[in-house]
N, C-alpha and C positions, 0 to 999 in steps of 0.2 A: 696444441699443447698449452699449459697453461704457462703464463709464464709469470715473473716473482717479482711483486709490486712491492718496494720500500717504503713505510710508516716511519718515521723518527718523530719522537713524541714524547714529551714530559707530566705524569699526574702532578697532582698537589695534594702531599698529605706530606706536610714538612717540607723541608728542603731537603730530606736522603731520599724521598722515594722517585722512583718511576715506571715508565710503561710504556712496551715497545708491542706494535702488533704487526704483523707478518701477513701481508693480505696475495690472497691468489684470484686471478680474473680468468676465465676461459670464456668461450661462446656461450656456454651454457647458462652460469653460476657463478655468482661473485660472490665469498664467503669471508668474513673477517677472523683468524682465528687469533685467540689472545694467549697472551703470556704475562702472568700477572704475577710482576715484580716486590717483596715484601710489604703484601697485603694492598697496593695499590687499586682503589677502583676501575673498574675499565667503564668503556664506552656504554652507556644505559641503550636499552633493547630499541630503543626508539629512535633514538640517534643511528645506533650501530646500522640500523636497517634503511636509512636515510642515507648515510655514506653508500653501502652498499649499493644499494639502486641506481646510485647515480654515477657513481664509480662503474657500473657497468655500459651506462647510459654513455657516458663521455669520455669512458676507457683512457686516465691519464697513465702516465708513466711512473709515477710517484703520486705519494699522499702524505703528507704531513700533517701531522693533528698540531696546532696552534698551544703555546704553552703561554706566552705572550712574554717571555722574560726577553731580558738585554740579550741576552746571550744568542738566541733567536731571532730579535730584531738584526745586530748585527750580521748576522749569515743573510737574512733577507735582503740586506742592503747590499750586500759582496756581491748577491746574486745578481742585482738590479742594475751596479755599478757593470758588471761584466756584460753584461746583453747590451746596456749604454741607457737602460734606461732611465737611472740619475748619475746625476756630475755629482760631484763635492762641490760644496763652495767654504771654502778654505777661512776666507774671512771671520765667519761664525763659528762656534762651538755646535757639531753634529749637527751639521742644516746642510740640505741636500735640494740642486732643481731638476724638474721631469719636466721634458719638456714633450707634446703630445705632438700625434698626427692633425693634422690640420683641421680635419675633417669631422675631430673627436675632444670640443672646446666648453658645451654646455648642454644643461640637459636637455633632453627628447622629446619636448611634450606630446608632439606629434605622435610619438610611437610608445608610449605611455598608454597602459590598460589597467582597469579594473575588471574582472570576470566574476560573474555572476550567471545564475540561471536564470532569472530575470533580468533583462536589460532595463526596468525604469527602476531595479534596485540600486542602481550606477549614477543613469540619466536622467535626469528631470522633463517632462513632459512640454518643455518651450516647442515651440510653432518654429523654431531656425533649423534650416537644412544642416549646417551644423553647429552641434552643442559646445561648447570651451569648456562647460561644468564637470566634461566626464567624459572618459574616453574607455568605451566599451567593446568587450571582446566576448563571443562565446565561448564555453568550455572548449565545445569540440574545434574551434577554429584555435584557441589555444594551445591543443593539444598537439593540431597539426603543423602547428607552429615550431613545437618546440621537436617532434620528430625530423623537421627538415632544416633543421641546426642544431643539434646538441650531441646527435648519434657520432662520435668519434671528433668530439669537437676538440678536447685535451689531449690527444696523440703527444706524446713528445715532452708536454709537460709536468711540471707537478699541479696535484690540485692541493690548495690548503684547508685545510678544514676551520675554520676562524669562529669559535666558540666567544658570543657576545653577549653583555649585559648593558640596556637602555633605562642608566638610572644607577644610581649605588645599588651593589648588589645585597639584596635581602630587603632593600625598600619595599613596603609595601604599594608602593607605585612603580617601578620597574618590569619589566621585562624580558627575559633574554630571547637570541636567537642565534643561529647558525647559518654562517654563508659556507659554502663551497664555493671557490673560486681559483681561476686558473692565473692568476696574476696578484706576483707578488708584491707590488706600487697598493692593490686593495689590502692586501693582509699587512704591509707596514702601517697604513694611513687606518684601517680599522683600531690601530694595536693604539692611537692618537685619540678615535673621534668615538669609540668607547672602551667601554672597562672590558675589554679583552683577555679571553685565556684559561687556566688552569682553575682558578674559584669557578669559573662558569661552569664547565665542565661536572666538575665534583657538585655544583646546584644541581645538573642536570641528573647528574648520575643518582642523587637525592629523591630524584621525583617531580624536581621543577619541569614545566613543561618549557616549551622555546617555537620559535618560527623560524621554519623551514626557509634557508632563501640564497639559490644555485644563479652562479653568474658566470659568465665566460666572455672575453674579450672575443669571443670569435676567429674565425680564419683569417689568418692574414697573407694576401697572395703575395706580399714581398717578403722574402726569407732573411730570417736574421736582422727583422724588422723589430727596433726597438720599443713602438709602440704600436702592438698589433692588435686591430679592431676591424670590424666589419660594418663602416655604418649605413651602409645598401639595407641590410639586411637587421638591424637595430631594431629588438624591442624588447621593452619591460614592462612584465604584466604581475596583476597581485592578485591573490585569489582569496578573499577575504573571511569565508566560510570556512578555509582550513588552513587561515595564517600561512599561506606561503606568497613566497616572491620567488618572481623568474626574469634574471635578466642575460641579454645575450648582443653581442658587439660591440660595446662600449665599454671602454675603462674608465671612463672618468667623471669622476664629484658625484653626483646622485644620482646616475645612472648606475652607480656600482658599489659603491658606498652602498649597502643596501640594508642599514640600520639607520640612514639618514632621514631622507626624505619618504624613503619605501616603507621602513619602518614604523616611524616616529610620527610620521603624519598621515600617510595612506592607508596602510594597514593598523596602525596605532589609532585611529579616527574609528574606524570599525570597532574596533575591541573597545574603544571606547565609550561610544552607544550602547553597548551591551554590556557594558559595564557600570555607566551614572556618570562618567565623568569626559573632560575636554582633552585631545592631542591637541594642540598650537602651534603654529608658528609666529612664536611670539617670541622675544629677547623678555628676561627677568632682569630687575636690578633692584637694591636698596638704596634709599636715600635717607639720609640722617641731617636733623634739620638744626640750626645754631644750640638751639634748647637739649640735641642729644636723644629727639625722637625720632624714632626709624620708622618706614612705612617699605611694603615692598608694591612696584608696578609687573606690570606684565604690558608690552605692545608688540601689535602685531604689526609690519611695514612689508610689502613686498621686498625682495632681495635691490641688493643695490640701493636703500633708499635710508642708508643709515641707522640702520638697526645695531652695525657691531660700535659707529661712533658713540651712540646714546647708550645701552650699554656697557660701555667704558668709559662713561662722563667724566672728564676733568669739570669741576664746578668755578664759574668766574666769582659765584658770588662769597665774600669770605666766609668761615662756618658752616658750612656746607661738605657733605663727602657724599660719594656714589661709589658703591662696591655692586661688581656685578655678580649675577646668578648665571644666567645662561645669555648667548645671541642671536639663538635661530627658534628656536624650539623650547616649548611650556607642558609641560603634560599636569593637568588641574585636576583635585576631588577636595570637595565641602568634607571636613574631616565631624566629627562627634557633635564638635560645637556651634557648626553651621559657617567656620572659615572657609575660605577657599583657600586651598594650599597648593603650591606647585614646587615642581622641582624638572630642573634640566637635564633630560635624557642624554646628555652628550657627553663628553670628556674632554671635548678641545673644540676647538676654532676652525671651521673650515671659511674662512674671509675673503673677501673681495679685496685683491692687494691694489688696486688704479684706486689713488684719491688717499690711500693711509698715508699718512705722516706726520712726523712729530708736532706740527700746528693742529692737524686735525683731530689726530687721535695718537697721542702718545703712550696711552698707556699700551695700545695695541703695538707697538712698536716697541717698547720694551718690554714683552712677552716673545716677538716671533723670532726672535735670532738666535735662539737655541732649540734644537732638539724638532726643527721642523723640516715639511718638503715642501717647497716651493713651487708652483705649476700655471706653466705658460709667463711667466716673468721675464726681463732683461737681465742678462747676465753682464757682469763688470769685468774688467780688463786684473782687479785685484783682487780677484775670488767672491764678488758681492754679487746682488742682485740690486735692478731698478725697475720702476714704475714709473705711468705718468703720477704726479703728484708729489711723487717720496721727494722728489731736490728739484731746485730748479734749473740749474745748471750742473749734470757730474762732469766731473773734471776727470775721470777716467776713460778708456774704450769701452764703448758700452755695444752688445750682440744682442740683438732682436730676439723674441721666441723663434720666431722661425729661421734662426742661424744666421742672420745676414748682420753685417756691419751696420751700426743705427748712429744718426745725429740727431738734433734736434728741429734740425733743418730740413731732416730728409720726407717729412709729407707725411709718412707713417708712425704707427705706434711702434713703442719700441715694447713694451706689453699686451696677452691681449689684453681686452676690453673685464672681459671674465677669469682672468689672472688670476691665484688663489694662494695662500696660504695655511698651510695646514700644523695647529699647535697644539701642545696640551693646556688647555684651560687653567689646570694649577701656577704655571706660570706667569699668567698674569698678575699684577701687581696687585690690584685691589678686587683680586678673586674675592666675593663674599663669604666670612668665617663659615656661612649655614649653606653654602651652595652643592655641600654631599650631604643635608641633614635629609634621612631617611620618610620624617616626615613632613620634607616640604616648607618654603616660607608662605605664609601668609600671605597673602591677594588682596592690596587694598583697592588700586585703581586699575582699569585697564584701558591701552590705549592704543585706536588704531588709527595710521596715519598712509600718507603717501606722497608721490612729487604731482601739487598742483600747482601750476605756476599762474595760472589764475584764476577769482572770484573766491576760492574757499581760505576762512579767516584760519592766520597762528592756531588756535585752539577755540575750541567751542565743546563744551558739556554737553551731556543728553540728558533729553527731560526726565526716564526713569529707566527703568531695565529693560521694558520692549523697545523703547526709542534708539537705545544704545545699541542691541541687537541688530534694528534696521538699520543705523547708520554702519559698522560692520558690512551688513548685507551691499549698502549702495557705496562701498568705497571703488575709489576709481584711481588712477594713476599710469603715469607713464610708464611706457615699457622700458626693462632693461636689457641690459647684455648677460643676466644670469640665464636664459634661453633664449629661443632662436629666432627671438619677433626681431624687426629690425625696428627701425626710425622711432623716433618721441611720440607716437600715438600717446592717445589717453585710452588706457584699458581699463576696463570694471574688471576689480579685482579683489571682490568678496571675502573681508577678514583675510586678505594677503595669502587667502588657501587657495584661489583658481588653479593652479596645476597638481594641487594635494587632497583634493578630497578624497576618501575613500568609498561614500557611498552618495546615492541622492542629495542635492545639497538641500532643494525644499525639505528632508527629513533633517535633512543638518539643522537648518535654522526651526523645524520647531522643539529639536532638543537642546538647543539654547535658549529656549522663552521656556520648556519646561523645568529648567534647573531654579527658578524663583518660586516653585511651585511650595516646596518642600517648607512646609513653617519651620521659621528658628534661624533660617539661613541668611548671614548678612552680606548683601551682597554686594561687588565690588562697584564703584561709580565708574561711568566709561566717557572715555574723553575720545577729540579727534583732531589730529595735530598734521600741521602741514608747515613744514621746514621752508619750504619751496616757491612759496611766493612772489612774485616778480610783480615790475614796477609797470608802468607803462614804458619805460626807457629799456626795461628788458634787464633790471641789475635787483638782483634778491633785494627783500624788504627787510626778511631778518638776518643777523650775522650767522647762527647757529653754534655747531656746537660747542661748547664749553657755555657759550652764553643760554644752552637752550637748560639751563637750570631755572632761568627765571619761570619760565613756562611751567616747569616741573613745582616750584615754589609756589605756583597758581594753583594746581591742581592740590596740592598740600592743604592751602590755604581753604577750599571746598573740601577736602574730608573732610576738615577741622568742623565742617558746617558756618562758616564766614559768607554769612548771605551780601554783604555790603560791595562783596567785590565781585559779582555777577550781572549780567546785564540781558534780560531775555531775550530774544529773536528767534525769529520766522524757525531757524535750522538747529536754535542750543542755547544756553548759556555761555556768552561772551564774558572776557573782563571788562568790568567797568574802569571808566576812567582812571589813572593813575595805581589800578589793580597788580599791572606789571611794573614789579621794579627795574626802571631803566636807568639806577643811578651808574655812573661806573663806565656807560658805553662811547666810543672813541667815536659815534659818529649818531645824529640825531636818529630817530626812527618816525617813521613815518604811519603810526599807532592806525591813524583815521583809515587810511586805506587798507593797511595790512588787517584791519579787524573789521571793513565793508562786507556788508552782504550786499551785491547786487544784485535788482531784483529780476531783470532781463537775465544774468545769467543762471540764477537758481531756478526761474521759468525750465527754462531750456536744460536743467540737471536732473528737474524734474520729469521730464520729457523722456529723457534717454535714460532715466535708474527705470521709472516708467514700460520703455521700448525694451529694456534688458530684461526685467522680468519677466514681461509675455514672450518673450521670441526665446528665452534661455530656462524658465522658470517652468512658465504657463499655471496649470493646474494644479501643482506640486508648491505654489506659492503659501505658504499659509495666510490665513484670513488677517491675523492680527498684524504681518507684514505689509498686506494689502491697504491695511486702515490707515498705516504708520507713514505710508505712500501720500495717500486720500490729504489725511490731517498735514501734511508738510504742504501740500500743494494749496490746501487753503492760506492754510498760516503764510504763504510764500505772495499768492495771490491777494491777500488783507495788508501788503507790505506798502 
């Protein structure tokens, strides 16, 4: 028999309308039938048919179509409170912590797919047993994938239907898509990290099209399990050909989130090549300089390496402002004129909370204490949350993420490592005026950086647009705790996208050397910035952030076209002497070495971007990356 699935659900056409649909499931047939409430649109043929399928497919209990209003978030949250999957934290105005399965901290890379019919559509043709650049699955092993977890995987629960837009909605750089998901921690924390709900919905029902993308926290064999996941059994795959995403056991940050990193970079990267323009993981920010001229950056940094500090610049030096655009994610097109324009697909903050605090990054701190969910954090004895870094002594009881009594004494963290913060964007203080402008600011410079702690200078320039591209190609850095590497290796970690590409990355990089192609287009200068530097005593050479305005004042000073204050070498344009203004600083800097090339260790950089190439790249390298290889290694060797 069939039995009678509840829909609660809100259109948008004013605030009197709505629209409720009555859905029935048997073995056979799942049919959506509507009831269309004073003239209210319903569900377009394409969507409808999308729900349908999978509603058969994962047979939940309920369906709720996403409206995204308060009224909705708060029932979300009741629901979440009751299962235990957030506390209140009392302290703050509407902030709430999750605290997860242990099991279920960061993303997957490992189990991380792109599906293609072709697998060197994916992979790159390097000579290594295995590739990092792309994790490839076939259709049919896909398929059998998802038949042997998904059939009856929503028993019991509701699934929500979360109607998303990746960008201001109507931007002609945007977006939308639609997750189905059986967890409500994803459709509160979507309703955050983008423009969720009822306008999407009614784009859709317009004709806009959207990406397909079903998630499920999987089985969970302990009952009454607050945060149930499967990670045996974890994976997420994107099917790039027809815009979908599939993800299964995991709830958490960008394994689920799947307008995140699934979206915005993986599958956003594909539509992108077929479309002329760049998906990024890059933070946006503007700077405005004494005189009241604005420039806007784009930099890309793996996670963990200060992306959301330097997008929320406090500036040391006087005259000086930083308003940000975005902190993770850049989606770029050369607009009429030959700009480059970007705008950040996002809505909020999903941040790394170990290391925020009011010295580091205040502005971010006076953004997250309203209106957020907190995950895998210290909880306080007085309704708060801690981290390493936020205080250096609390004077309260302070509870570990994983529920145990924490001191400072006790050997352990009392957060994890990949702790998170999840906010809306418009709350921060010096959100940028133009950060919803539909077309995008302007791309002056771009800058990709990472943690070296030795032999690579503060900043150094590239000789022109291919040089800039290879340097991108051969970035390297330690690993973090945003995934599952452990220890401070040095990783090569290519324009900060190694776990995000969506197709071949040799095709990647040669539709980066062909966007200069196009006459008329000015294109942006690309620098490469390293925070990280250490001494031989092992104690950073520069202070960073608030002071790394001077840096940003250097790069300023080279759009201007300021030839006087560059210095050429083996690997960029250095500052020339006295280029950086260090008046101001509470402790001398040690200029000479923090701006050394040495030549023994760029030998040996060269060696290993070199050995990554052929063993990760191989044939799929393009020619002009090859050369850009060649010419560094002279210029390194003439040192």
């Amino acid at each position: 028999m069939a039995k009678l699935l509840n829909i609660y659900s809100r259109g948008y056409v004013g605030a009197r309308n709505k629209f409720q649909h009555i859905l029935a499931v048997d073995r056979v047939a799942f049919r959506v039938c509507r009831r269309n409430l004073e003239g209210t649109a319903a569900l377009s043929p394409k969507l409808q048919t999308f729900v349908e399928k999978n509603v058969a497919l994962c047979q939940p209990e309920k369906v709720h179509i996403c409206d995204g209003s308060e009224a909705e978030n708060d029932k979300l949250i009741s629901v979440m409170v009751k299962l235990g999957t957030l506390e209140p934290l009392p302290k703050y105005k509407n902030c709430w912590l999750a605290l997860t399965d242990p099991r279920d901290v960061a993303r997957v890379e490992s189990r991380t797919y792109m599906s293609t019919d072709n697998k060197r559509d994916t992979v790159p043709a390097g000579s290594a047993a295995k590739n990092t650049l792309g994790n490839w699955i076939s259709p049919d092993d896909l398929n059998k994938a998802v038949q042997e977890r998904f059939p009856g995987c929503m028993k019991g629960r509701t699934m929500y239907v979360v109607p998303f837009s990746m960008g201001p909605i109507g931007s002609p750089l945007a977006k939308l898509g639609v997750e189905l998901t059986d967890s409500p921690y994803v459709a509160a924390s979507m309703r955050i990290m983008t423009r969720m709900g009822a306008p999407v919905l009614q784009a859709i029902q317009n004709g806009s099209d959207f990406v397909k993308c079903l998630h499920s926290v999987g089985r969970s064999t302990e009952p009454n399990n607050p945060w149930p996941c499967e990670p045996d059994r974890t994976i997420i795959a994107h099917k790039a050909a027809t815009n979908e995403i599939i993800s299964y056991g995991s709830g958490y940050g960008g394994n689920s989130l799947l307008g995140k990193k699934c979206l915005a970079l993986r599958i956003g990267s594909t539509i992108a090549k077929r479309e002329g323009w760049l998906a990024e993981h890059m933070l946006i920010l503007g700077i405005t300089n004494p005189k009241g001229v604005k420039k806007y950056i784009a930099a890309a940094f793996p996670s963990a390496c200060g992306k959301t500090n330097l997008a929320m610049l406090t500036p040391s030096l006087p005259g000086y402002k930083v308003e940000c655009v975005g902190d993770d994610i850049a989606w770029m097109k050369f607009d009429s004129q030959g700009r480059l324009r970007a705008i950040n697909p996002e809505n909020g903050f999903f941040g790394v909370a170990p290391g925020t605090s009011y010295s580091t990054n205040p502005n971010a701190m006076k953004t997250i204490f309203e209106n957020t969910v907190f995950t895998n954090v210290a909880k306080t004895s007085d309704g708060g949350v801690y981290w390493e870094g936020m205080e250096p002594n609390p004077n309260v009881q302070v509870t570990d993420w994983r529920g145990q009594p924490w001191t400072p004494d006790c050997g352990r963290n009392a957060a994890h490592p990949n702790s998170r913060f999840c906010s809306p964007a418009n709350q921060c203080p010096i959100i940028d005026p133009a950060w919803e402008s539909p077309e995008g600011v302007p791309i002056d410079a771009i800058l990709f950086g990472g943690r070296r702690p030795q032999g690579v200078p503060l900043i150094y320039e590239s000789f022109d647009w291919k040089h800039g591209v290879f340097v991108g190609a051969a970035m390297r850095s330690e690993a973090t705790a945003a995934a599952e590497h452990k220890g401070k290796v040095i990783m090569h970690d290519p324009f900060a996208m190694r776990p995000f590409f969506g197709y071949n990355f040799g095709n990647y990089l040669d539709h980066w050397l062909s966007l200069e192609k196009t006459p008329g287009r000015k294109m942006p200068k690309i620098f490469h910035v390293n925070w990280f530097r250490k001494s031989d005593q092992g104690k950073f050479l520069w202070p960073g952030f608030g002071e790394n305005v001077r840096v940003l004042e250097w790069v300023l000073n080279r759009l201007d076209g300021n030839e006087s204050m560059a210095e050429k070498t083996a690997i960029g344009y250095i500052p020339s002497d006295g280029a950086i203004n260090l008046d101001g600083l509470d402790e001398p800097i040690d200029t000479k070495q923090l701006f050394s090339v040495p030549k023994d260790f760029w030998l040996n950089e060269v060696e290993q971007i070199g050995k990554y190439f052929d063993e990760q790249v191989g044939s799929d390298l393009p020619n002009t990356i090859a050369e850009q290889l060649h010419q560094l290694r002279d210029r390194v060797n003439s040192m």
